[in-house]
Wavefront OBJ file of the C-alpha trace (Angstrom):
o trace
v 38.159 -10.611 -12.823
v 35.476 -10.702 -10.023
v 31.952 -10.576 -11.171
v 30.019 -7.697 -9.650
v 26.077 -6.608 -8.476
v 25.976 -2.863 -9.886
v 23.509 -1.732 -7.465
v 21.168 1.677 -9.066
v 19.943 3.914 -6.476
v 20.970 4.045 -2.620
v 17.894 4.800 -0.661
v 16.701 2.058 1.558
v 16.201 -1.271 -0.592
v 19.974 -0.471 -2.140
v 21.534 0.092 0.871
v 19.724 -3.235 1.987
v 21.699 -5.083 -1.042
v 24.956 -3.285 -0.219
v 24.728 -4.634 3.511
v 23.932 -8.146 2.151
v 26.937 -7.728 -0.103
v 28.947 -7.066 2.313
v 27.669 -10.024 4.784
v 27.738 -12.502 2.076
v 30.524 -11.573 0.271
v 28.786 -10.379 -2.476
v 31.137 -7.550 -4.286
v 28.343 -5.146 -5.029
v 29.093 -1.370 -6.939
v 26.706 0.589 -5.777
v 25.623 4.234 -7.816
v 22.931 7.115 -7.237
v 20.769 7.134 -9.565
v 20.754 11.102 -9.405
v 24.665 11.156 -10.391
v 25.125 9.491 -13.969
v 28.544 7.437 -13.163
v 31.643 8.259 -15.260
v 34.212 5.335 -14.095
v 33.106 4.093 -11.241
v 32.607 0.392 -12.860
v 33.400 -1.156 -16.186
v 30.220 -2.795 -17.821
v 32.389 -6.009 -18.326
v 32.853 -6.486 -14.359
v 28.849 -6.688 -13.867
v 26.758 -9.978 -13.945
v 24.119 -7.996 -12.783
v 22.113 -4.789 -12.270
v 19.738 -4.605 -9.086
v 17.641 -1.455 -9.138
v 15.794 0.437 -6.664
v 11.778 -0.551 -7.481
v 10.604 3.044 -8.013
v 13.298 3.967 -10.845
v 12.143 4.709 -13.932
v 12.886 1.921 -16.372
v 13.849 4.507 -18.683
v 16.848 5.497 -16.927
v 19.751 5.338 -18.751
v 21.542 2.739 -17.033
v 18.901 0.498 -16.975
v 18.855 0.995 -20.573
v 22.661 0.306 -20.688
v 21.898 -3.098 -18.959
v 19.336 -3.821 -20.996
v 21.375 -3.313 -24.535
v 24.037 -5.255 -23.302
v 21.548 -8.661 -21.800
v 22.694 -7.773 -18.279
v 19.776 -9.371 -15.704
v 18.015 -6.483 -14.201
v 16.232 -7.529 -10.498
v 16.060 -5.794 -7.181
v 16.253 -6.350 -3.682
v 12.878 -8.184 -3.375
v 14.440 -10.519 -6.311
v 17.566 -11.490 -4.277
v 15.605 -11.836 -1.330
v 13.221 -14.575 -2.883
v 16.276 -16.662 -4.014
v 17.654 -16.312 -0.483
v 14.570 -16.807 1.911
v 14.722 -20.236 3.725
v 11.172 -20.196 5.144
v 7.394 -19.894 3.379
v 6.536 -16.404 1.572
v 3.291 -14.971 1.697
v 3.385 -11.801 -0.982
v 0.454 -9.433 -1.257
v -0.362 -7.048 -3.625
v -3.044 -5.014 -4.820
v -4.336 -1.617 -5.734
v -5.240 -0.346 -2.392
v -5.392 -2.021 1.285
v -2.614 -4.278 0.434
v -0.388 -2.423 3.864
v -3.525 -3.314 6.085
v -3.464 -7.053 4.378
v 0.051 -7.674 4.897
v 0.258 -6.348 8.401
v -3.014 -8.235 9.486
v -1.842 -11.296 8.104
v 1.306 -10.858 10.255
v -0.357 -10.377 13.575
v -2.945 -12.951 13.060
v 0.312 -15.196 12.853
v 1.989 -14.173 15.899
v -1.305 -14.649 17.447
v -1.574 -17.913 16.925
v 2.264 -18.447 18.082
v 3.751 -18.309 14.716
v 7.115 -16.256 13.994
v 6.092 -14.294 11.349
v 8.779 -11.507 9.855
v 7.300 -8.455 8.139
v 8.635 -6.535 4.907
v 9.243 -5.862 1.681
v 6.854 -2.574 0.445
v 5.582 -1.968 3.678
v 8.852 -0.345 5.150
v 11.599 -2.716 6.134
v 13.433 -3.942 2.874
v 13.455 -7.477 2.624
v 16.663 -8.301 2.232
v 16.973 -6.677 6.125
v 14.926 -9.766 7.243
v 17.563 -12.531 6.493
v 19.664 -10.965 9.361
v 17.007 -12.431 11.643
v 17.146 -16.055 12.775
v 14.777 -18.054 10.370
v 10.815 -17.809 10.803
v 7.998 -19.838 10.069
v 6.982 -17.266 7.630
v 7.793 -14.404 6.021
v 5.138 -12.005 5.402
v 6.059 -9.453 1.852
v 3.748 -6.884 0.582
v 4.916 -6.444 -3.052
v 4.007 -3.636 -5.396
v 3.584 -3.332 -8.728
v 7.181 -1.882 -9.511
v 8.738 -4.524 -7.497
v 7.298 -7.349 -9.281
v 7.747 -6.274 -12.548
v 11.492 -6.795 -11.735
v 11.294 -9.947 -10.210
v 12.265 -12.644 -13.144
v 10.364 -15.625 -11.617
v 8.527 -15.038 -7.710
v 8.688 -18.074 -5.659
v 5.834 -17.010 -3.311
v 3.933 -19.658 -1.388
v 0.302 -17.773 -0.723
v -0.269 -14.803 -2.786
v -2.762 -12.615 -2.022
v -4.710 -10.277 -4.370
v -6.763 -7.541 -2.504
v -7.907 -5.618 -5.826
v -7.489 -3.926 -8.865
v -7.902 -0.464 -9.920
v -6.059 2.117 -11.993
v -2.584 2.799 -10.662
v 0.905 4.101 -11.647
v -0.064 4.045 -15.370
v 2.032 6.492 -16.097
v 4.276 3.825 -15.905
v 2.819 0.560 -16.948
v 0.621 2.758 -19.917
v -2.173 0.386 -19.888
v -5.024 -1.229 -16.659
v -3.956 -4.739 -18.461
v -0.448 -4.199 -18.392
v -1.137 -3.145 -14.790
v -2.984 -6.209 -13.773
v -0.681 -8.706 -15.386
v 2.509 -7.668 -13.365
v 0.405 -7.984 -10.141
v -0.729 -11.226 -11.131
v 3.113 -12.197 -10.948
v 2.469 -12.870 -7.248
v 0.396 -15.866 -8.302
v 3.326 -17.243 -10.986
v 4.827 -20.241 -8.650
v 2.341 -19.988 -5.607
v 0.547 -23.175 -4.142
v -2.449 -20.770 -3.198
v -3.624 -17.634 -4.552
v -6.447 -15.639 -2.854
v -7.886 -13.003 -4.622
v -11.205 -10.301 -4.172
v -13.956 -11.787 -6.452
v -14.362 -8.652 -7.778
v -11.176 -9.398 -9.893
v -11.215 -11.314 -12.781
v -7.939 -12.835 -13.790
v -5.980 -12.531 -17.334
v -3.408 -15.275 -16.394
v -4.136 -18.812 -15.440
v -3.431 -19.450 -11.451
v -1.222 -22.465 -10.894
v -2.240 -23.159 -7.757
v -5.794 -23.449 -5.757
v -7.805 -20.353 -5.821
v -9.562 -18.788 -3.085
v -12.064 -16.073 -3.709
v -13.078 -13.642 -0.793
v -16.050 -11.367 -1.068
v -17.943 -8.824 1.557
v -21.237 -10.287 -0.428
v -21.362 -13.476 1.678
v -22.394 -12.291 5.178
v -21.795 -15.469 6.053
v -18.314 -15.114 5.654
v -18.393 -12.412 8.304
v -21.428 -12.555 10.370
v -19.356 -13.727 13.568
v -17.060 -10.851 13.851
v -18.434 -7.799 11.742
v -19.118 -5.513 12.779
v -18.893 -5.897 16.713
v -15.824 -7.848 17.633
v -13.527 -5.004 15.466
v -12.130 -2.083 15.552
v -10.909 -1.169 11.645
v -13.224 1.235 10.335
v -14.812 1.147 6.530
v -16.537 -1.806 4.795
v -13.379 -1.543 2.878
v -11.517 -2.597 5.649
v -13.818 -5.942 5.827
v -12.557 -7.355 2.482
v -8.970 -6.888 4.032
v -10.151 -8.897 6.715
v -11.672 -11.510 5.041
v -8.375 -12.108 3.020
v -5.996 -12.446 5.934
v -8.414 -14.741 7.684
v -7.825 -16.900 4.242
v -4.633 -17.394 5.145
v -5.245 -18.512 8.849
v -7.662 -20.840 7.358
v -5.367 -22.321 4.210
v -2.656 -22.501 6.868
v -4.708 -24.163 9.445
v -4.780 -21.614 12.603
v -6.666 -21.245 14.974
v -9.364 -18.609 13.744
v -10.645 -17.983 17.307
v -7.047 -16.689 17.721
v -7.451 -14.673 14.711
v -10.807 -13.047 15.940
v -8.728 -12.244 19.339
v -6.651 -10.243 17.249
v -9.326 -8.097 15.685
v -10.439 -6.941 18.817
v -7.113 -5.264 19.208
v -5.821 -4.335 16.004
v -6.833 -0.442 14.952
v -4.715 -0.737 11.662
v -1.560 1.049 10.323
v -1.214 4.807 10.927
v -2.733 6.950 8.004
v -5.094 4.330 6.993
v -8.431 5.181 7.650
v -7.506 5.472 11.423
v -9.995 6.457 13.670
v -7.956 9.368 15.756
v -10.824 10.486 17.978
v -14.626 11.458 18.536
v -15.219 14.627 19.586
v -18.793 16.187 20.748
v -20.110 13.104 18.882
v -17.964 13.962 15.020
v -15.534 10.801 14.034
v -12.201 12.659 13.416
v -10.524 9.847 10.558
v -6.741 10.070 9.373
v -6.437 8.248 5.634
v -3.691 10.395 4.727
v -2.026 7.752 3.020
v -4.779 7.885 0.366
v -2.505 9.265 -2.823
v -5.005 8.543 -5.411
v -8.863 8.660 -6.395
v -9.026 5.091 -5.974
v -8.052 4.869 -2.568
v -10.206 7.951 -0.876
v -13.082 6.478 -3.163
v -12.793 3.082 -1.270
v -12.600 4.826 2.422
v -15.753 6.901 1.483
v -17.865 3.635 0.419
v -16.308 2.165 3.173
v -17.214 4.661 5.782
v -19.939 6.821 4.403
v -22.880 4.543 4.572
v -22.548 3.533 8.574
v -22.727 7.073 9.372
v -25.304 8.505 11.026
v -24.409 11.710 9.345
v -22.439 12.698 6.820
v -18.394 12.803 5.989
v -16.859 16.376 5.605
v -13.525 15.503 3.722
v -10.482 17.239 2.815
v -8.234 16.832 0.067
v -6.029 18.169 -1.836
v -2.102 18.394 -2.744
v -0.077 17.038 -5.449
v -2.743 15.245 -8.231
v 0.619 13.910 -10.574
v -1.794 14.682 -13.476
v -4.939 12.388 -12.660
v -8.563 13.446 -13.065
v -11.093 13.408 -9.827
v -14.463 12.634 -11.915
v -13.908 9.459 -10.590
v -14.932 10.410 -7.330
v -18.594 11.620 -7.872
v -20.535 8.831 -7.265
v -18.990 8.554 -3.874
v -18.689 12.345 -2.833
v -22.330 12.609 -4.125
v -23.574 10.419 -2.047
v -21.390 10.399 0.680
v -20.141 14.041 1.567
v -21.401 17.164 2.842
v -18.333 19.492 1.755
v -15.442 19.269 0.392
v -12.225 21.184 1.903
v -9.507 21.538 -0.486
v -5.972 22.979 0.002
v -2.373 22.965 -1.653
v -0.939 22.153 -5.338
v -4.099 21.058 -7.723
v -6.955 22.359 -5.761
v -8.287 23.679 -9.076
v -8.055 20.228 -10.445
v -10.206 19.341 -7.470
v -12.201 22.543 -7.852
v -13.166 21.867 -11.647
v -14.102 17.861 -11.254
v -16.143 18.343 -8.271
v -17.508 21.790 -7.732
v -20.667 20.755 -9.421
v -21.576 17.833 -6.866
v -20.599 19.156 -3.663
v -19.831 22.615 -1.570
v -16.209 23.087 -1.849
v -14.327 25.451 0.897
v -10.812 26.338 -0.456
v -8.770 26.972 2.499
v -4.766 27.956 2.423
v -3.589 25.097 4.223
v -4.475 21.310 6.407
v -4.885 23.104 9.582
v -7.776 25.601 8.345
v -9.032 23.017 6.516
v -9.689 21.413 9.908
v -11.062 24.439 11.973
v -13.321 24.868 9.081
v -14.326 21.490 9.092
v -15.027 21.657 12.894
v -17.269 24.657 12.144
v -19.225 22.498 9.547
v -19.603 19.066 11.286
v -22.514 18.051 13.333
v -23.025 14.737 15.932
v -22.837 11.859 13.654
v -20.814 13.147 11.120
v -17.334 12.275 10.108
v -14.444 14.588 9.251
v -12.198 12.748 6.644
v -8.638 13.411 5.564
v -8.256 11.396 2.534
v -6.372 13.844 0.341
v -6.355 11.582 -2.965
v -3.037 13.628 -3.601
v 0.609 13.486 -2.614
v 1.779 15.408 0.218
v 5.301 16.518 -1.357
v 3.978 20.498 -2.233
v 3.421 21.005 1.484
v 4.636 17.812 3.416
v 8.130 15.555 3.750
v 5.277 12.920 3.190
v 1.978 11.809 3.564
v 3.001 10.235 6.923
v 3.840 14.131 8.011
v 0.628 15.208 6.776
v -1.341 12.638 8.975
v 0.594 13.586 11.754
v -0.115 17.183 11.473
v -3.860 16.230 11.148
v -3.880 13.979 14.464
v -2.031 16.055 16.341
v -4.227 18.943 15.909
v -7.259 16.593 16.996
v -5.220 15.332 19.762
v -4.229 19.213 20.888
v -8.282 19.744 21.285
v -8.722 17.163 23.450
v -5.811 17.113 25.731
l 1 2 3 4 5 6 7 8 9 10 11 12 13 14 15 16 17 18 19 20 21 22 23 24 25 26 27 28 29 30 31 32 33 34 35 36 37 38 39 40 41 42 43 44 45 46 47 48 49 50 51 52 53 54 55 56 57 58 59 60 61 62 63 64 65 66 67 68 69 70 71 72 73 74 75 76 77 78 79 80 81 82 83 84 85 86 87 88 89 90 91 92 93 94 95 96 97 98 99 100 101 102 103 104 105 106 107 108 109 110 111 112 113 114 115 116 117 118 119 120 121 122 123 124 125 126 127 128 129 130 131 132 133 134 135 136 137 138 139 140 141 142 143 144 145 146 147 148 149 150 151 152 153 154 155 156 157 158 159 160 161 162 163 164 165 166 167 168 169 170 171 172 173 174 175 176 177 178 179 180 181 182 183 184 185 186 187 188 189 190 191 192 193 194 195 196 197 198 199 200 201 202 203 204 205 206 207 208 209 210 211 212 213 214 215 216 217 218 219 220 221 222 223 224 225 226 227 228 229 230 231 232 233 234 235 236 237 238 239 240 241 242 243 244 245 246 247 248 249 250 251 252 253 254 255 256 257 258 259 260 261 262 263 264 265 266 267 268 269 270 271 272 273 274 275 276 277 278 279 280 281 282 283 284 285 286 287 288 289 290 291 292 293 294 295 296 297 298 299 300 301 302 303 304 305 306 307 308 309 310 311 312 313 314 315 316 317 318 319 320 321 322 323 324 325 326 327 328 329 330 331 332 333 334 335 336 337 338 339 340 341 342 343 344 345 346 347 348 349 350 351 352 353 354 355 356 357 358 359 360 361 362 363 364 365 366 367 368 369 370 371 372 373 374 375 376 377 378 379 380 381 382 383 384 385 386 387 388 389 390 391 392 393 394 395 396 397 398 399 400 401 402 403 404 405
C-alpha cells in the first residue's frame, strides 16, 4: 500500500502541494475543506495531513488526524524540508509584507537572487520550481507557524507584537510564542526592542529601534519615499539583514530612494491642492490603522481625515483613541459595524456616516484643507462590500486617480 499526503483545503497553498506531488512523485489526496469527504481516502493510506494555514484547527479532519497521531504540517512545512538555499522568515503583528518585500529588493540590489513567498502571495512550495537562489525570502504568519513542527530558518525577523487572531490562539502569550517559532533553529534573530521575548533565542540577537536616530540619521527622512514613522522600524529591520549578511548598505540606501512599498500599505496615491490622498486598505485591525496614524499623523502639517469601517469580526475600537484623539479631524465611517465604530469613538472625534467608500471620499474632499491627509485605513475587513481589501484600495485610488487625470 502506497503511503499518501491527504492534502485539506484547495485554495492556493494546497494546490501548491498537489503540483509538488505531482513533480516529485509525491501521491498526494487532496479534499475541500467545505465538502466533508465520504470515501475518497482510507485513514490507513495517509502518513500525513498538510492543511491549508487559515483552517480552523477545529475542523473535523484535523481532529481525525489528530486522534489517530497522523503529523499535521502545511505547505510552508514541506517547503522548509525541501529548500536548498538560506531562509530568511519574517513575522510579526503588522508591517511584516513591507519587511519581507524590502528585504527582497535590498537583495537584488546588491546582486543577490533573492526568491519571494510564503504569506505574502506566492506559496512557497511554487518557489522550488525556480532554479536555486542565494536566498529565499518567507514572510510567515502566525497560522503558518503554528503548523510547522520544527522551522529551519536562517535570519528570522520579528517586526512586532500586538493583539491578533485571538480568536484563534485565545491568549497575547499564546500569540507571541508561535511567532517566536521563527527564531527556534535560526543563527540570527532580529527583533523590534519594543518586544520582549518569552522563549530563549538560540542564535545572536539583534534589536532595532526608531529611538536611536543614529540608526537612521543618514537616510530618514530625505533619501525615502515610504510614508509613516511606522514604516522606519520596517526599514531599520531589513537594513539588519544587509548588515548581518554583509551588503553593501550604500546599495541598500539606493533602493530606498525607489521603493514606494506594497499596494494598500500606507501608499501615498497622490496630493491634490496640497491634501496627501493615503491608501492603507490593507489595515484589517485596530492595531494596524493605529500604527499608520502614529506613523503619519505627527509629520503633518495638518491633520488626517480617515475612513473606516466594514467587517470588525467582533473586536472593540477603544483602542484607537489615543491615536484618533490626537491625530484626526473626522472620522468617515461606512459598511457592516459602523455602529461598533460609532459607539467606541463618537465621543473623541466628529464622525460622518456615509453609505458607502466613494461618499466617504467626496465627503472627505469637502472636509480636508492644504496640509492635511485623507486616510483609508478601514481597521475592518472588506468582505460586506468588497472581494477584498485589495478591491477596496483599488476603488479608493482609482477615484483619486479619476480627479486628477
Amino acid at each position: 500500500m502506497t503511503a499518501k499526503t491527504l492534502v485539506l483545503g484547495l485554495g492556493l497553498s494546497g494546490k501548491s502541494v498537489l503540483d509538488w506531488g505531482s513533480r516529485t512523485g509525491k501521491v498526494c489526496v487532496g479534499i475541500d475543506d467545505k465538502i466533508l469527504p465520504q470515501a475518497s481516502f482510507s485513514w490507513d493510506e495517509i502518513e500525513r495531513l498538510v492543511t491549508s494555514p487559515g483552517i480552523p484547527l477545529s475542523h473535523p479532519i484535523l481532529q481525525a488526524a489528530k486522534e489517530k497521531n497522523i503529523p499535521i504540517s502545511n505547505d510552508v512545512g514541506i517547503f522548509l524540508e525541501e529548500a536548498q538555499a538560506p531562509i530568511i522568515g519574517i513575522t510579526g503583528s503588522n508591517g511584516k509584507s513591507t519587511t519581507t518585500d524590502l528585504i527582497h529588493q535590498m537583495l537584488l540590489a546588491a546582486g543577490k537572487k533573492s526568491l519571494l513567498g510564503g504569506n505574502i502571495g506566492i506559496p512557497a512550495l511554487d518557489l522550488l520550481k525556480e532554479p536555486i537562489p542565494d536566498f529565499y525570502v518567507l514572510e510567515l504568519s502566525s497560522f503558518q507557524l503554528e503548523l510547522i513542527p520544527s522551522p529551519k530558518i536562517e535570519i528570522g525577523v520579528l517586526t512586532n507584537i500586538s493583539p491578533n487572531h485571538l480568536d484563534r490562539h485565545g491568549t497575547l502569550q499564546h500569540y507571541q510564542a508561535i511567532k517566536e517559532r521563527v527564531f527556534m533553529n535560526a543563527s540570527f534573530a532580529i527583533v523590534n526592542q519594543s518586544v520582549s521575548f518569552q522563549s530563549k533565542v538560540p542564535g545572536k540577537l539583534i534589536r532595532f529601534s526608531r529611538a536611536e536616530p543614529e540608526a537612521y540619521k543618514d537616510f530618514w527622512p530625505h533619501r525615502v519615499q515610504l510614508m509613516g514613522k511606522h514604516n522606519l522600524e520596517n526599514i531599520l529591520a531589513a537594513l539588519a539583514v544587509v548588515e548581518i549578511l554583509g551588503l553593501s548598505r550604500k546599495a541598500a540606501l539606493k533602493c530606498l530612494e525607489t521603493y514606494t512599498g506594497l499596494l494598500h500599505r500606507c501608499r501615498k496615491v497622490a496630493e491634490i491642492e496640497g491634501v496627501i490622498w493615503i491608501n492603507d486598505s490593507k489595515s484589517t485591525t485596530s492595531a494596524s490603522t493605529q500604527a499608520a496614524l502614529a506613523g503619519i499623523g505627527p509629520d503633518l502639517k495638518g491633520k488626517v481625515i480617515l475612513i473606516a469601517g466594514g467587517q470588525a469580526k467582533g473586536a472593540s475600537f477603544e483602542s484607537l483613541i489615543p491615536a484618533v484623539q490626537a491625530q484626526v479631524k473626522a472620522l468617515l465611517i461606512f459598511g457592516q459595524d459602523q455602529d461598533q465604530l460609532w459607539k467606541d469613538l463618537h465621543e473623541v472625534v466628529e464622525i460622518y456616516r456615509v453609505r458607502d467608500l466613494i461618499e466617504a471620499m467626496h465627503q472627505a474632499k469637502k472636509l480636508a484643507n492644504p496640509g492635511d491627509a485623507v486616510l483609508l485605513s478601514p481597521a475592518c475587513a472588506s468582505w460586506d462590500m468588497f472581494r477584498n481589501y485589495a478591491h477596496r484600495g483599488e476603488v479608493f485610488e482609482d477615484q483619486v486617480k479619476a480627479w486628477i487625470s
